[in-house]
VORO-901203 format. One record per residue (C-alpha): chain; x, y, z. Coordinates in steps of 0.1 Angstrom, whole numbers, plus 5000, padded with zeros to 4 digits. Example, Ala and Ser with C-alpha at 12.3 -4.5 7.8 and 13.67 -1.06 7.14 Angstrom:
<nodes>
- A_5123_4955_5078 .
- A_5137_4989_5071 .
</nodes>
This chain:
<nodes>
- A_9510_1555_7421 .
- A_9531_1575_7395 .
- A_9568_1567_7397 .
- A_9563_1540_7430 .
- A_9590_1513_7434 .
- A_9582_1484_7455 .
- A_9613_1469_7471 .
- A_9608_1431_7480 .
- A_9639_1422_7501 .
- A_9635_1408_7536 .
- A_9671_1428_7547 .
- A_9658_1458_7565 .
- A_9697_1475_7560 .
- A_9698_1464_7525 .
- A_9659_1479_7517 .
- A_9666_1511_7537 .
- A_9695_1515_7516 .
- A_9676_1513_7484 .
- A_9653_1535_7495 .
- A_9674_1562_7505 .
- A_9692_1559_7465 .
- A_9660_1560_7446 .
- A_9640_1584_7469 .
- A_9669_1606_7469 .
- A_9664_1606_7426 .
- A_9626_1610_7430 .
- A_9610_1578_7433 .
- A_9582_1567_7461 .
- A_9598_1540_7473 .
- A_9577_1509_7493 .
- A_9600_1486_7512 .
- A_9594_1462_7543 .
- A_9579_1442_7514 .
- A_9598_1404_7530 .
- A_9577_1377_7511 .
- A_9555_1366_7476 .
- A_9521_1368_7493 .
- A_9528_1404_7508 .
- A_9541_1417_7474 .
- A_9515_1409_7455 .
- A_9491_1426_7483 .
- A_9511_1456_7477 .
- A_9512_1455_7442 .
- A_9477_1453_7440 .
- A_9469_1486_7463 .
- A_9501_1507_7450 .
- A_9504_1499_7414 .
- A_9540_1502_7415 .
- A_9562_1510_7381 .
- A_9588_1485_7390 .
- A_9599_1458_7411 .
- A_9626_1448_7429 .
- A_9631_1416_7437 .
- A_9654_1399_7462 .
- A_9662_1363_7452 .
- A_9667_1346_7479 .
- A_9638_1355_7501 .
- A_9635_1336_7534 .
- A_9600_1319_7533 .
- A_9583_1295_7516 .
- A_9582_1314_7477 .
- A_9609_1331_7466 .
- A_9617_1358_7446 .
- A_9615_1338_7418 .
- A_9587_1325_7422 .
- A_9570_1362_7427 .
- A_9586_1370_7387 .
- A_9569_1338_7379 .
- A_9535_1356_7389 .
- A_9544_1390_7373 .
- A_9557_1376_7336 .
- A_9524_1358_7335 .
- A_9504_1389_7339 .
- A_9534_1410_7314 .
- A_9524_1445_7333 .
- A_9549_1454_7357 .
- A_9587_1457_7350 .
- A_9609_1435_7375 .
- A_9646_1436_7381 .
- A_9664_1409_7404 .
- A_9684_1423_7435 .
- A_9711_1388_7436 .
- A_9745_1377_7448 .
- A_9762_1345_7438 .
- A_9732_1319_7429 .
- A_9733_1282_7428 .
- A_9730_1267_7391 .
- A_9697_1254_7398 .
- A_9680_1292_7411 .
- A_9699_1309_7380 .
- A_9680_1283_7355 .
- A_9647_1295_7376 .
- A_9658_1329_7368 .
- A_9662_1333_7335 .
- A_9633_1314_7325 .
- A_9616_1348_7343 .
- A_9627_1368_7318 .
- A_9638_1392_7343 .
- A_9639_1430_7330 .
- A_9674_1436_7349 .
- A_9702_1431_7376 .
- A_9715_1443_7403 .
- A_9745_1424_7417 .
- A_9754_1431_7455 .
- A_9774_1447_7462 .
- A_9763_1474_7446 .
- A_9771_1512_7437 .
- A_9745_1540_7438 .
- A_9751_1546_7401 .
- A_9744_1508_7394 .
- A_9709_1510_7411 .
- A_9700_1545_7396 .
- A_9712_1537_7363 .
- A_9696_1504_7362 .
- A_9662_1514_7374 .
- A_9655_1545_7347 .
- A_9670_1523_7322 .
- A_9643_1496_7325 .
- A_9610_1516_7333 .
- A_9621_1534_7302 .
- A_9625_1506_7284 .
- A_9591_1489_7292 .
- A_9574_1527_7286 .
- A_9585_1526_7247 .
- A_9579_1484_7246 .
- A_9544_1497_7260 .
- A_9530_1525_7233 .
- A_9546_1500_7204 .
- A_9512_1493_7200 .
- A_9518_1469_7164 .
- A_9544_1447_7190 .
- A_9519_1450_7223 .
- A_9485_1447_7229 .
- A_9483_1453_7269 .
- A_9461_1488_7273 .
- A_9486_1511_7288 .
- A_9473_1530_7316 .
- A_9494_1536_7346 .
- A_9458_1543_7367 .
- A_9441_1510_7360 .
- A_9442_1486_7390 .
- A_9465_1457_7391 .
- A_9435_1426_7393 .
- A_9417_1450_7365 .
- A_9451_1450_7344 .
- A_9454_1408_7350 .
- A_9417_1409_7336 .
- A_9427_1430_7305 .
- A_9463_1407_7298 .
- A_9436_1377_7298 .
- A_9409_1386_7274 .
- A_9439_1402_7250 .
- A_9465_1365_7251 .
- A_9431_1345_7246 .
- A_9408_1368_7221 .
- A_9412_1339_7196 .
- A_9395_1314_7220 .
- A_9363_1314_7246 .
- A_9364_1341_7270 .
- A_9336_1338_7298 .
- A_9331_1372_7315 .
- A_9316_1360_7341 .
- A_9345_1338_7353 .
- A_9372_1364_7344 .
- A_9348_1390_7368 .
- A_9348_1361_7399 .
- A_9384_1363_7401 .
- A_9384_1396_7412 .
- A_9372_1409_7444 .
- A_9344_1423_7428 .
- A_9307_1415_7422 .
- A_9301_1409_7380 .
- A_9278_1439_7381 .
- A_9307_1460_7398 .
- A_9332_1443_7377 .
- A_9313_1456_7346 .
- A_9309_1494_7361 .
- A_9347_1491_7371 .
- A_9361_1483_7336 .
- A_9338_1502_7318 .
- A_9351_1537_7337 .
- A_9387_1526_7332 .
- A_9388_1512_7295 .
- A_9357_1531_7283 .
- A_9341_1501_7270 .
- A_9324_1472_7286 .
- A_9337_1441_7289 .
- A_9321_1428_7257 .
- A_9326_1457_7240 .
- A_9364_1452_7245 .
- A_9358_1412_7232 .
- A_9345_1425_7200 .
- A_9368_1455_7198 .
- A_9399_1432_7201 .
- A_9389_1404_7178 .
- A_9376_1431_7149 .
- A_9413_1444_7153 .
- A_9429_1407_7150 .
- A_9402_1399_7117 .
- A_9415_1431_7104 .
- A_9448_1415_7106 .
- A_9438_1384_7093 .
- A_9423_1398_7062 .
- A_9454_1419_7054 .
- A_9479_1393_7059 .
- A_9466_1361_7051 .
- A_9439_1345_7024 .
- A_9417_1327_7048 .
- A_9381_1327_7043 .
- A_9361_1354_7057 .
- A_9335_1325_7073 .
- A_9364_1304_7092 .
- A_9380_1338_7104 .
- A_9344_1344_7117 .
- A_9342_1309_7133 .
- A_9377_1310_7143 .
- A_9370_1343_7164 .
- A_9341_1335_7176 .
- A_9314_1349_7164 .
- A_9279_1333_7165 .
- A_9276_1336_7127 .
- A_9292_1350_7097 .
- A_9262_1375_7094 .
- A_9268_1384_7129 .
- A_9308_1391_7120 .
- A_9302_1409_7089 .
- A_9273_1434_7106 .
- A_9301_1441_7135 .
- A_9328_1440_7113 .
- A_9311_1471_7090 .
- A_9297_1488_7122 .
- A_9331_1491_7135 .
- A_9355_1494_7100 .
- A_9326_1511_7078 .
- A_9335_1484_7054 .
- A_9321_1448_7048 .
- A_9348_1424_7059 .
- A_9349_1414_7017 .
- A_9356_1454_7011 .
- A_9380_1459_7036 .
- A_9404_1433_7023 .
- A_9395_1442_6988 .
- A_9406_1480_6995 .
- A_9443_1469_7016 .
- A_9448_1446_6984 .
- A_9442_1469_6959 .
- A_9463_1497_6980 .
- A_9489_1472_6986 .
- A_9490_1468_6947 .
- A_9495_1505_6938 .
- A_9521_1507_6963 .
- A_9540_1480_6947 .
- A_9536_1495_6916 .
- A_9547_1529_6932 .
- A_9580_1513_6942 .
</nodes>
């Protein structure tokens, strides 16, 4: 939901204040949120813009163990709510690579500042599309959004559709419908779209040969590549790096 917060911190009085700062600048705020497992069910349904996380929640995961779960899938800004920490919790934490702070006790304008400062942030980090590669689309579902961080941090190895659709709570055949209406594209279709993009790369930056970047991306054969390649980039994978070479030569010249 646009511009939802979910507050993970298992003191009511401390929650309800939260609530009562950030609803007050707009937000939809989600609290009574007290441990890892009932987070991540309410990440999933809500779809939240930012997390809060209490440290030192009182069950068996803590909070650091929930920004564990939500660097892995890089979607979701988080921002630790913390007091004074042992040595031990604070090396936990900042192997997290938590967004933000907030230090109790706090002030309304530490909150409110904090919060627009990092969904802000993680908006521009987002549409830097040469730096970023997660599609950004604030309606996709969470699981569907873990699906998509997968195929794009592995497009350079194997990627089994079928095993990436059985971790979801969907059938294959409803995984397939699913993406298709959210991304536009099968789930293949993204595979190929994806690793045309990083050959593109590949062939612009680097001298390696057209057949290994083929192998290397996966492609049953070099024919195979080159017929995608051209279907996609109207060029032959030899033109297109012929054309960015000689461009890149006239700009040279240029300057």
């Amino acid at each position: 939901m646009e511009n939802t917060i979910l507050v993970v911190e298992d003191e009511y009085l401390i929650a309800r204040d939260l609530k009562d700062i950030l609803t007050h600048e707009g937000y939809n705020v989600i609290i009574n949120v007290d441990s890892v497992d009932l987070a991540i069910e309410k990440i999933k349904e809500h779809n939240p813009k930012l997390v809060i996380i209490d440290i030192n929640l009182k069950k068996d995961k803590d909070g650091v163990d929930l920004a564990a779960q939500l660097l892995e899938a890089d979607l979701i800004p988080y921002i630790f709510l913390t007091s004074n920490s042992d040595k031990i919790t604070l090396e936990r934490v900042s192997q997290t690579r938590p967004y933000g702070f907030i230090v109790k006790p706090y002030k309304d304008i530490d909150v409110i500042s904090t919060v627009k400062i990092v969904i802000e942030n993680f908006f521009y980090r987002n549409i830097d599309v040469k730096r970023y590669h997660v599609e950004i689309n604030s309606t996709i579902p969470f699981i569907l959004k873990q699906s998509i961080a997968h195929i794009n941090n592995h497009i350079e190895s194997k990627i089994d559709i079928e095993e990436i659709a059985s971790k979801t709570p969907w059938g294959y055949n409803h995984y397939i419908r699913i993406f298709k209406e959210y991304v536009g594209l099968t789930p293949y279709q993204y595979v190929v779209k994806k690793r045309i993009e990083r050959a593109e790369t590949i062939l612009i930056e680097t001298d390696v040969k057209i057949q290994q970047i083929s192998y290397e991306l996966g492609f049953d054969s070099h024919g195979a590549f080159t017929k995608l390649f051209k279907k996609i980039t109207g060029k032959t994978p030899e033109q297109y790096r012929k054309f960015y070479a000689i461009s890149k030569e006239f700009s040279d010249d240029e300057s």
